[in-house]
VEXNURO-658418 format. One record per residue (C-alpha): x, y, z; residue number from 1; residue in one letter. Coordinates in nm, 3 decimals, decimal comma. Layout:
BEGIN
{X=X Y=Y Z=Z seq=NUM type=A}
...
This chain:
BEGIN
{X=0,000 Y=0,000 Z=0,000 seq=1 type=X}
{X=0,170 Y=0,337 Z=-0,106 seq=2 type=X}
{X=0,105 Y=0,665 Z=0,075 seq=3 type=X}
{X=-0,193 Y=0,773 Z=-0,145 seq=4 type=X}
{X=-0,365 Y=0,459 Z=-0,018 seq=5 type=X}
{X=-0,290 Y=0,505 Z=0,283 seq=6 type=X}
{X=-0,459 Y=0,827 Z=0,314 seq=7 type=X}
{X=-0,763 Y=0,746 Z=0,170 seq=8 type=X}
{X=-0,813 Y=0,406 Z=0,385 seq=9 type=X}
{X=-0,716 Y=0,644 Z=0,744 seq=10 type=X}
{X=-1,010 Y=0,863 Z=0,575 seq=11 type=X}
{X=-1,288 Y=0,656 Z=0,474 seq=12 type=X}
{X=-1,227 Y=0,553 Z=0,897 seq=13 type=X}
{X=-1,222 Y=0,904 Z=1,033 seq=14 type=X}
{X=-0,835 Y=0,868 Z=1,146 seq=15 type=X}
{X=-0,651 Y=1,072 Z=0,907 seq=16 type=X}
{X=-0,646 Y=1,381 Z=1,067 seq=17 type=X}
{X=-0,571 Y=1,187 Z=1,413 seq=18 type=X}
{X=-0,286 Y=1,023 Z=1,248 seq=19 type=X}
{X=-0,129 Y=1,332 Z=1,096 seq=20 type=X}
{X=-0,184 Y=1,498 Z=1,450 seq=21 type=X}
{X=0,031 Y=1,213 Z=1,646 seq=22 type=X}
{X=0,310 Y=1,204 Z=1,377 seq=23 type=X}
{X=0,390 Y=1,559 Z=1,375 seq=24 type=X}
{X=0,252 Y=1,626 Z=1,794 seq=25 type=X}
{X=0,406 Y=1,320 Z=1,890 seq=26 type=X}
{X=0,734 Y=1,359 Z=1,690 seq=27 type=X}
{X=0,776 Y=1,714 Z=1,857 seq=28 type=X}
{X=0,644 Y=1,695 Z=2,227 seq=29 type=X}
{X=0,772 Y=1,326 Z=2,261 seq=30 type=X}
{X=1,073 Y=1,292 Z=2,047 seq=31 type=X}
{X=1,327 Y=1,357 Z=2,233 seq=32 type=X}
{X=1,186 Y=1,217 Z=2,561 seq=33 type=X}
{X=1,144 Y=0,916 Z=2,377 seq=34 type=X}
{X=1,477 Y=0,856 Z=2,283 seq=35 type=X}
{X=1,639 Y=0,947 Z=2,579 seq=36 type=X}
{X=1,404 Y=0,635 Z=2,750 seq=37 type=X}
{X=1,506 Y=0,415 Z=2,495 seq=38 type=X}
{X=1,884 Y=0,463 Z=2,537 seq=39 type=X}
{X=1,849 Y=0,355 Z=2,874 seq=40 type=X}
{X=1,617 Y=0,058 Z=2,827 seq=41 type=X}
{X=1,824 Y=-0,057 Z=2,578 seq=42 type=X}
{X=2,141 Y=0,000 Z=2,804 seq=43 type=X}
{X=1,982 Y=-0,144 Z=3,102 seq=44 type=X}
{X=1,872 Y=-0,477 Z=2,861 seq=45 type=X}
{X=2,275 Y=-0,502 Z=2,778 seq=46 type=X}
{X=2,138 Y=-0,410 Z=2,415 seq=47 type=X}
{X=2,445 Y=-0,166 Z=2,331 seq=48 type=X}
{X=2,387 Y=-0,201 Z=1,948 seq=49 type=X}
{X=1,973 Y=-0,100 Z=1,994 seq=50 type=X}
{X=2,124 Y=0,229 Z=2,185 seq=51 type=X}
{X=2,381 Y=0,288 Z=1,966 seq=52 type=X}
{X=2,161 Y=0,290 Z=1,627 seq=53 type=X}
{X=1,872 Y=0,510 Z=1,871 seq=54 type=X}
{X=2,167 Y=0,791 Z=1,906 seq=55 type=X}
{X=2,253 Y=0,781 Z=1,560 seq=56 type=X}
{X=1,911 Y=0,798 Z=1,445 seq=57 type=X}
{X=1,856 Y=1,151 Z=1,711 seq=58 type=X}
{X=2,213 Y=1,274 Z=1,552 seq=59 type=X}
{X=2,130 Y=1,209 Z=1,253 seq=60 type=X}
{X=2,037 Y=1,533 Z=1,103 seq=61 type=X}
{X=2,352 Y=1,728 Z=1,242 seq=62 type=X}
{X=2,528 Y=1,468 Z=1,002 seq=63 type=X}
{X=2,349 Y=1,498 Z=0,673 seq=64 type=X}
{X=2,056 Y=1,682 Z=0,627 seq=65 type=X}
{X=1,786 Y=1,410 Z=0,527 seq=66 type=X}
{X=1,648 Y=1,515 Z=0,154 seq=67 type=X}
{X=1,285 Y=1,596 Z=0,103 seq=68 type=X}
{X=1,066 Y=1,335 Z=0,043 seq=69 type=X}
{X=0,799 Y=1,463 Z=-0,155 seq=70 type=X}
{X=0,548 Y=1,111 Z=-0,140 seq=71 type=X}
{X=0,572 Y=1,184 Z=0,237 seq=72 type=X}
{X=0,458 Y=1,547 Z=0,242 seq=73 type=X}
{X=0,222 Y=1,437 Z=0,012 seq=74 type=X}
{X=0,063 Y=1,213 Z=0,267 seq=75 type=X}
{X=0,058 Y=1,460 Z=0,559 seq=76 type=X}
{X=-0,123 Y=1,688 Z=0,322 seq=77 type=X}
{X=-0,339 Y=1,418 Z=0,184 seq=78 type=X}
{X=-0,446 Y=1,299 Z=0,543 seq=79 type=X}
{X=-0,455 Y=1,720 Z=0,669 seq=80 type=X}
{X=-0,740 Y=1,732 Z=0,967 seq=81 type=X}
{X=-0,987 Y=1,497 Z=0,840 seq=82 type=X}
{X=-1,191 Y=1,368 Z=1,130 seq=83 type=X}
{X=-0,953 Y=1,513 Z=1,406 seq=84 type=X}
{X=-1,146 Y=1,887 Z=1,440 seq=85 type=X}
{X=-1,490 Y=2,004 Z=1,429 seq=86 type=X}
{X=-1,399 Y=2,216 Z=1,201 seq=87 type=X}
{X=-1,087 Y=2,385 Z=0,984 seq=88 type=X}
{X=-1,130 Y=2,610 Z=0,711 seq=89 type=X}
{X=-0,983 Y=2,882 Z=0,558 seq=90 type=X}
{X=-1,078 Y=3,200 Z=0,295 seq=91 type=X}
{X=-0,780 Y=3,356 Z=0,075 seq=92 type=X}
{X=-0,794 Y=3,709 Z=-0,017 seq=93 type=X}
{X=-1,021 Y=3,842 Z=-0,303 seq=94 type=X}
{X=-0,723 Y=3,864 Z=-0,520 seq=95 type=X}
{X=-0,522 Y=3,569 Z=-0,560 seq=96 type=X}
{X=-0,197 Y=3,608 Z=-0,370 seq=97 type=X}
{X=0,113 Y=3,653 Z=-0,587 seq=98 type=X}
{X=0,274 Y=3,415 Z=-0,723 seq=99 type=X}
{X=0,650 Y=3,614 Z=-0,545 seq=100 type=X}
{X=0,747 Y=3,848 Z=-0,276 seq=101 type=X}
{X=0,478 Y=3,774 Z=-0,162 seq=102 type=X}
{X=0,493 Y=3,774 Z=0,250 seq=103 type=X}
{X=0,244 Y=3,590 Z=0,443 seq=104 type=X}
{X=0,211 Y=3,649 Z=0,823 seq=105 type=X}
{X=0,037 Y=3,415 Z=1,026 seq=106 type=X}
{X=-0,137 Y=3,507 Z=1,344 seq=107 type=X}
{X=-0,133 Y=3,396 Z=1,642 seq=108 type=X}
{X=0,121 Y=3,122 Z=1,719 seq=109 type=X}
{X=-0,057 Y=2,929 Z=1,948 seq=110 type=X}
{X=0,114 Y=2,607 Z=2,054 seq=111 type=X}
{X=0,141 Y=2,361 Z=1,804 seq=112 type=X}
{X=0,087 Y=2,655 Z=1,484 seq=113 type=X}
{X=-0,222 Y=2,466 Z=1,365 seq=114 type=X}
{X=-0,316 Y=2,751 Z=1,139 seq=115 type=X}
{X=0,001 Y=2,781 Z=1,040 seq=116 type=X}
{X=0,016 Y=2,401 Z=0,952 seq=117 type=X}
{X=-0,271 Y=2,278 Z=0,806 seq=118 type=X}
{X=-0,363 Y=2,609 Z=0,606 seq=119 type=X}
{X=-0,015 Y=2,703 Z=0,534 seq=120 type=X}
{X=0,285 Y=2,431 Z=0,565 seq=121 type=X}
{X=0,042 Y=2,090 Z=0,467 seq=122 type=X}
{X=-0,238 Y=2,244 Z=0,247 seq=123 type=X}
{X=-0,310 Y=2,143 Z=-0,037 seq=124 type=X}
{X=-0,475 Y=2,494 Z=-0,133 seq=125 type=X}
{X=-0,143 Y=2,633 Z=-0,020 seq=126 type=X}
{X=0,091 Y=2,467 Z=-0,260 seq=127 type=X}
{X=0,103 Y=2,639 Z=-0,575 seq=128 type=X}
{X=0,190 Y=2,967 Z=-0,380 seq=129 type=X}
{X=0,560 Y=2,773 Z=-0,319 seq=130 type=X}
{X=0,614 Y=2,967 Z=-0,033 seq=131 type=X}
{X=0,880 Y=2,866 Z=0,221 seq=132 type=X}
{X=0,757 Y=2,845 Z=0,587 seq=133 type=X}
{X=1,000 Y=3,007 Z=0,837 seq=134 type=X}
{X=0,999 Y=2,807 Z=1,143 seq=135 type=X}
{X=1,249 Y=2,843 Z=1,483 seq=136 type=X}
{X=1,604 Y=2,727 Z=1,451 seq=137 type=X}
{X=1,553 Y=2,488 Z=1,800 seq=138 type=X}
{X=1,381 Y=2,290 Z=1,588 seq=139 type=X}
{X=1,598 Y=2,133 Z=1,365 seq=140 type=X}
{X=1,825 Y=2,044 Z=1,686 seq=141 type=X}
{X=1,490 Y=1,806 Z=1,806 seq=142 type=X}
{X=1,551 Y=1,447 Z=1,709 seq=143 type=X}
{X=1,332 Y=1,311 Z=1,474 seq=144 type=X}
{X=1,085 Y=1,615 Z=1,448 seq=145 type=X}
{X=1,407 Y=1,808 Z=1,295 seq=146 type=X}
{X=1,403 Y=1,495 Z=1,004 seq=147 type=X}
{X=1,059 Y=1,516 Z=0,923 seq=148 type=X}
{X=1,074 Y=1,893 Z=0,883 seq=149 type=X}
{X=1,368 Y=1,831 Z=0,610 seq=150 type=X}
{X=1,117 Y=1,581 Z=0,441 seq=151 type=X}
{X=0,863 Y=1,808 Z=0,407 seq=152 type=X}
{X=1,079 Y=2,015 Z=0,190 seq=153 type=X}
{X=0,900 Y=2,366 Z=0,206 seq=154 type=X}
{X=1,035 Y=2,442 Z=0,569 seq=155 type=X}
{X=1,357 Y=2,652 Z=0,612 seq=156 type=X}
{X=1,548 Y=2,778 Z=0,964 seq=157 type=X}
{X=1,432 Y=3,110 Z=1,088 seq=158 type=X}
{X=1,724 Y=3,268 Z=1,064 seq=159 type=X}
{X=1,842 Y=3,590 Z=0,927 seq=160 type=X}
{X=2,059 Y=3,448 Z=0,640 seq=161 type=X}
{X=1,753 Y=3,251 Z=0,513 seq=162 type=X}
{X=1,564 Y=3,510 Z=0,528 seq=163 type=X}
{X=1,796 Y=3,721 Z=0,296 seq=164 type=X}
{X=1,857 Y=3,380 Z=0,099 seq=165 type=X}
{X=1,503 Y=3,334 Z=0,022 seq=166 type=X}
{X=1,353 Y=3,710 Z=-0,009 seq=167 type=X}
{X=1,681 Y=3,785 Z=-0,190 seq=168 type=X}
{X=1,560 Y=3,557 Z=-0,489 seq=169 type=X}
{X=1,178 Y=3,719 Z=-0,493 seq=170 type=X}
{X=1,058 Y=3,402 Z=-0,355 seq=171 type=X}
{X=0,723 Y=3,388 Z=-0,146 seq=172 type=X}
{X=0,789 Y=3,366 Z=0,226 seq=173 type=X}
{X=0,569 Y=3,271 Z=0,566 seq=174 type=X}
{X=0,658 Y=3,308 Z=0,898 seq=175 type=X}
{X=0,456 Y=3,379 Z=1,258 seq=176 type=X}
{X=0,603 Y=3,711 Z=1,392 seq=177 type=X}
{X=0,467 Y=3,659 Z=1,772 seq=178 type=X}
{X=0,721 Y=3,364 Z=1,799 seq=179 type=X}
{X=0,749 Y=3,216 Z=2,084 seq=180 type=X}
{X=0,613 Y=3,539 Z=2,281 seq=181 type=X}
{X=0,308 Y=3,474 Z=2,090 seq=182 type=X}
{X=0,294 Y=3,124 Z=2,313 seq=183 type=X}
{X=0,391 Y=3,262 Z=2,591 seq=184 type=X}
{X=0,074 Y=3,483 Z=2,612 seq=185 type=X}
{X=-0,177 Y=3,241 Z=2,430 seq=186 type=X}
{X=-0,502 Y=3,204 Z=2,724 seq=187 type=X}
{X=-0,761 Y=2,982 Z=2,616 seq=188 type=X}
{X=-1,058 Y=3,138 Z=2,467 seq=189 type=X}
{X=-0,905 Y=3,497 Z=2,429 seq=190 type=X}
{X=-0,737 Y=3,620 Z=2,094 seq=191 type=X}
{X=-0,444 Y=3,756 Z=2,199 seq=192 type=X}
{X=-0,091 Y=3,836 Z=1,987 seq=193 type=X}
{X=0,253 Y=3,966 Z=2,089 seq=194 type=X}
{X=0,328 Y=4,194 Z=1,811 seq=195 type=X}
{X=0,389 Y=4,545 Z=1,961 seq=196 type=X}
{X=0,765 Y=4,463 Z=1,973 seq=197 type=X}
{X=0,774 Y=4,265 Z=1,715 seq=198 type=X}
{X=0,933 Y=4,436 Z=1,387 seq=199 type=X}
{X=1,211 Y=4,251 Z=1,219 seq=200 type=X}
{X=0,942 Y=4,134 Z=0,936 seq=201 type=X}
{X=0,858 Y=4,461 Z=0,840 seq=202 type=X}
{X=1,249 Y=4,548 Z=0,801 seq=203 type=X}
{X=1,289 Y=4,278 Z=0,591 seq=204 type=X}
{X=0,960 Y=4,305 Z=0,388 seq=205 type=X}
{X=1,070 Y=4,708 Z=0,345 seq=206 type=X}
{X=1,421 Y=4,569 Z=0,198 seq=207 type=X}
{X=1,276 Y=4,383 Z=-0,056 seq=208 type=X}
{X=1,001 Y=4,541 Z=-0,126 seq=209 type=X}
{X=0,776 Y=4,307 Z=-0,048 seq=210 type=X}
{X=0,353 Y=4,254 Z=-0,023 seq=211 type=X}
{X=0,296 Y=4,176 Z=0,311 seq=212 type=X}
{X=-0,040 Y=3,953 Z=0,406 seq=213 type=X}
{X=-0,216 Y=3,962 Z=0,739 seq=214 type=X}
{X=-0,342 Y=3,597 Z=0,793 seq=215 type=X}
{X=-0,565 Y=3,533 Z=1,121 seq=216 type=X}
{X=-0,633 Y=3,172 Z=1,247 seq=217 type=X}
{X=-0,975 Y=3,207 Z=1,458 seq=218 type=X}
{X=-1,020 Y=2,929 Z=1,672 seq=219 type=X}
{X=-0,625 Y=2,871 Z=1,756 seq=220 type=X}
{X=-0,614 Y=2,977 Z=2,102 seq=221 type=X}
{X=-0,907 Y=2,744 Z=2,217 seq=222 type=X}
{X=-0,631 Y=2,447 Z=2,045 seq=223 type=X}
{X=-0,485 Y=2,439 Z=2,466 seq=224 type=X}
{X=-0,555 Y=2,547 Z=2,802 seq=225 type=X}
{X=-0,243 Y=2,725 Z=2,943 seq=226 type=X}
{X=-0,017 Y=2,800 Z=3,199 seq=227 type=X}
{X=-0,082 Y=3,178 Z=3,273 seq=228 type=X}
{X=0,115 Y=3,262 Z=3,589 seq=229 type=X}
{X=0,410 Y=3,445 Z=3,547 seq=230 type=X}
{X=0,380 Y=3,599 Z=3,241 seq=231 type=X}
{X=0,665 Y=3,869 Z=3,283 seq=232 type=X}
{X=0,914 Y=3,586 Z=3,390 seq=233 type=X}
{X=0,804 Y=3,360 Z=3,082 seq=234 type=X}
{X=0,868 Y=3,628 Z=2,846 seq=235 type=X}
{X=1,189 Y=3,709 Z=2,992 seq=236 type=X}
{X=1,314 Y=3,345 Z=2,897 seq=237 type=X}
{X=1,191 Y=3,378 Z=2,527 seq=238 type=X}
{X=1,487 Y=3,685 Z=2,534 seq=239 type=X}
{X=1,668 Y=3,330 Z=2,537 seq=240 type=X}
{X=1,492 Y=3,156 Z=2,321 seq=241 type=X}
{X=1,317 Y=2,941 Z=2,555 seq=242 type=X}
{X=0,927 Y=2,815 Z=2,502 seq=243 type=X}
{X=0,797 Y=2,867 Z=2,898 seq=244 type=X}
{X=0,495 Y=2,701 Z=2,830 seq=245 type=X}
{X=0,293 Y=2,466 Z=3,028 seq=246 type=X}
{X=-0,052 Y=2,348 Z=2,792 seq=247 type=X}
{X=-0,256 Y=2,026 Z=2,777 seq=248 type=X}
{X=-0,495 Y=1,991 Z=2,534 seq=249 type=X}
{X=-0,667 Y=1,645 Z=2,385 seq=250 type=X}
{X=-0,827 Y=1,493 Z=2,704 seq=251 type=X}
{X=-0,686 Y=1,162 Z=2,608 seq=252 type=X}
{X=-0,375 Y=1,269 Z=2,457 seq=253 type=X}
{X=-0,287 Y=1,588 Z=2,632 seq=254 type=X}
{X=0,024 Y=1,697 Z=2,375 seq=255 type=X}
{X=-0,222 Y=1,684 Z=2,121 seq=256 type=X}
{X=-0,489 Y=2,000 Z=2,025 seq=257 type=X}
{X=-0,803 Y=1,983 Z=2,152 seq=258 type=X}
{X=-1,052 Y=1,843 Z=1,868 seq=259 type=X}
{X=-1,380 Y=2,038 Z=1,925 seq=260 type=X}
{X=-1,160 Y=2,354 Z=1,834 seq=261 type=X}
{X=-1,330 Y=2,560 Z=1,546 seq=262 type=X}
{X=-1,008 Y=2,688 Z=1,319 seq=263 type=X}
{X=-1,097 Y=2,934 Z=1,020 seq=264 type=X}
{X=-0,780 Y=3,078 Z=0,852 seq=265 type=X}
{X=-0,868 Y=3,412 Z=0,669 seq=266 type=X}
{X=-0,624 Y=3,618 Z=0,463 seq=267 type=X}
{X=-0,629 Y=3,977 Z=0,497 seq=268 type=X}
{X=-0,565 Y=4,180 Z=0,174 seq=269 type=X}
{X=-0,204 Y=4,229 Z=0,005 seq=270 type=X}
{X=0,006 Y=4,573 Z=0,196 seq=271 type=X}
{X=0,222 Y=4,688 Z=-0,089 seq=272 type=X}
{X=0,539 Y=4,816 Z=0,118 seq=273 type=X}
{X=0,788 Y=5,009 Z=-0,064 seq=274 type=X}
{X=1,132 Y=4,892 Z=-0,151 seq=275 type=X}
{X=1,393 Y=5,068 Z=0,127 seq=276 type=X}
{X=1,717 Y=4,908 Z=0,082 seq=277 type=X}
{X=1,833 Y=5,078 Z=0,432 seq=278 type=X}
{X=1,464 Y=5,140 Z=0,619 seq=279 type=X}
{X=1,540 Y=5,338 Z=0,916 seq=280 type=X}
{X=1,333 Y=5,320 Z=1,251 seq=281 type=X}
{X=1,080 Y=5,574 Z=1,164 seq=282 type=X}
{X=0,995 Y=5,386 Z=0,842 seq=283 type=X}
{X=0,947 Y=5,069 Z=1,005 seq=284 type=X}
{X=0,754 Y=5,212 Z=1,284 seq=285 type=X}
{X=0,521 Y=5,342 Z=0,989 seq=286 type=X}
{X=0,447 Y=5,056 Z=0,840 seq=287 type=X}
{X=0,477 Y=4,829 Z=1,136 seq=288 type=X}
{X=0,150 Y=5,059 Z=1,244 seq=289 type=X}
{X=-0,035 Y=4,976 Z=0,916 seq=290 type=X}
{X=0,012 Y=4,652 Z=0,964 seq=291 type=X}
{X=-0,132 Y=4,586 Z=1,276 seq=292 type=X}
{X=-0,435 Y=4,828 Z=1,177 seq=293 type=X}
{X=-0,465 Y=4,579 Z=0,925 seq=294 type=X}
{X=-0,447 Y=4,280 Z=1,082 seq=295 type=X}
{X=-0,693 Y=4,407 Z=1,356 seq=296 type=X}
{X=-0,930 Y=4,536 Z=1,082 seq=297 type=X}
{X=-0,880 Y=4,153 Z=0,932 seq=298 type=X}
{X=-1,023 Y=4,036 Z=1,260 seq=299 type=X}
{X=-1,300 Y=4,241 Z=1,296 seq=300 type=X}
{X=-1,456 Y=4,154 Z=0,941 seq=301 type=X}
{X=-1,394 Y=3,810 Z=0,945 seq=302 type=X}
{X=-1,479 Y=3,734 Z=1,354 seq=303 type=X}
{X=-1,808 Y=3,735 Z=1,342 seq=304 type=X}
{X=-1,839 Y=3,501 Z=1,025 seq=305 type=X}
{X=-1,582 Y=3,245 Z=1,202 seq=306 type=X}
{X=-1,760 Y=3,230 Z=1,469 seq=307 type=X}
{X=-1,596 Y=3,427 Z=1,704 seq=308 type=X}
{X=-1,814 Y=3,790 Z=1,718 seq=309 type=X}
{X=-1,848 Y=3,816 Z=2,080 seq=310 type=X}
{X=-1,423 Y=3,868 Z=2,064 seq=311 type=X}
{X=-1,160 Y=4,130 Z=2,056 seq=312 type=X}
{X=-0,788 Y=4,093 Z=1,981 seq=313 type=X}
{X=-0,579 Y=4,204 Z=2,216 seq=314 type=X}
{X=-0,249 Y=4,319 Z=2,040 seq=315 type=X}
{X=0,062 Y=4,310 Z=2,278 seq=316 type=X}
């Protein structure tokens, strides 16, 4: 049975979406713990050659980065959330986005990005766009969730040189500019984004002159239940790029989201920003403020229609 198969049987039973979920989820949340238990099982059982290939396997990618593997993506996006959520949706702008330098911002990060990943990284709608998704750097250090991201093909290190790598060449780019912050401020039920202080994006999109999309996932931040103590002391350890986070979601399987969660994805009009090879302060303040009016008049028009009328963002 090949992956296309495969799919289609997991959907005609209601577990595709489940089983995308627990490969991607379960790779990320669990990968590492996993392989740290099986090193010692298998050291414990006098199995030296089981822990050896385990610690090859969670090295691997600092090695030789794995290729993409396109029949794999495929499945992921063939399998997307079918069955897993009560609903997940999403509406592109009235004009079709362009086809390069283009820039689409995703809002809000929530914890697992499920906006982000099933109408952005694994969509099928989202495909002939051929953007690259920015995603953090930690990741590719993560055992086996770091492998799958090279497989996928379409997901690049958020780092400044990729940035200038892939902009550089006019080529369509997505990223989530509340980062971890974004996380660290997520309370179930309430739409709220860390964006105030966030501005590199706009720098960049003002170098290259780029069009810059709002996108807004409704539904995201009732994914998890969170951890809300402390907020001033959690965002002082994403200065260091640390995720202080505490969620649990599924009931059953608490790394996963929870599946009555209502997600609608809408895409906010293109923001033509001008080419500034050298944008100073004042000119990203500028259009870092248009922006977030736009994003925020993206939310009103759309909340009511997703479902979500009786909200208001809360912009950080």
């Amino acid at each position: 049975m090949g992956f296309k198969e495969a799919a289609e049987a997991l959907r005609s039973v209601g577990l595709a979406g489940l089983t995308t979920h627990l490969i991607l989820g379960g790779s990320w949340v669990l990968g590492s713990p996993a392989m740290v238990v099986a090193v010692v099982v298998a050291s414990r059982l006098n199995a030296p050659i089981v822990a050896a290939s385990v610690l090859v396997l969670g090295t691997l990618q600092f090695v030789l980065s794995p290729k993409p593997w396109p029949g794999f993506a495929r499945f992921l996006r063939d399998c997307g959330t079918h069955g897993y959520y009560a609903s997940c949706t999403m509406q592109l702008p009235k004009a079709d986005i362009k086809r390069s330098k283009s820039m689409l911002c995703y809002h809000p990060h929530g914890i697992e990005c499920v906006g982000y990943s099933f109408n952005g990284i694994h969509s099928p709608e989202m495909m002939r766009y051929e953007a690259t998704y920015i995603i953090a750097s930690g990741i590719f250090y993560l055992p086996i969730f770091s492998i799958i991201c090279y497989w996928l093909g379409n997901v690049k290190s958020a780092t400044a040189q990729t940035m200038r790598d892939v902009m550089g060449r006019g080529k369509n780019v997505a990223l989530l500019p509340g980062g971890f912050e974004d996380a660290t401020v997520m309370v179930k039920g309430q739409e709220r984004i860390y964006l105030k202080h966030r501005k590199g994006f706009v720098k960049f999109a003002l170098r290259y002159g780029y069009a810059v999309y709002p996108v807004y996932t409704f539904g995201e931040s009732d994914t998890f239940a969170t951890f809300t103590k402390f907020p001033g002391f959690r965002l002082w350890l994403n200065q260091y790029k640390i995720p202080a986070v505490l969620a649990w979601g599924n009931p059953w399987l608490p790394f996963l989201p929870r599946p009555e969660a209502r997600l609608h994805t809408a895409f906010g009009e293109p923001i033509e920003f001008p080419k500034i090879e050298s944008p100073t302060d004042a000119d990203v303040d500028l259009w870092h403020t248009k922006y977030v009016t736009e994003l925020v008049n993206l939310f009103e028009t759309h909340k009511a229609q997703a479902g979500y009328g009786d909200r208001t963002l809360m912009v950080l």
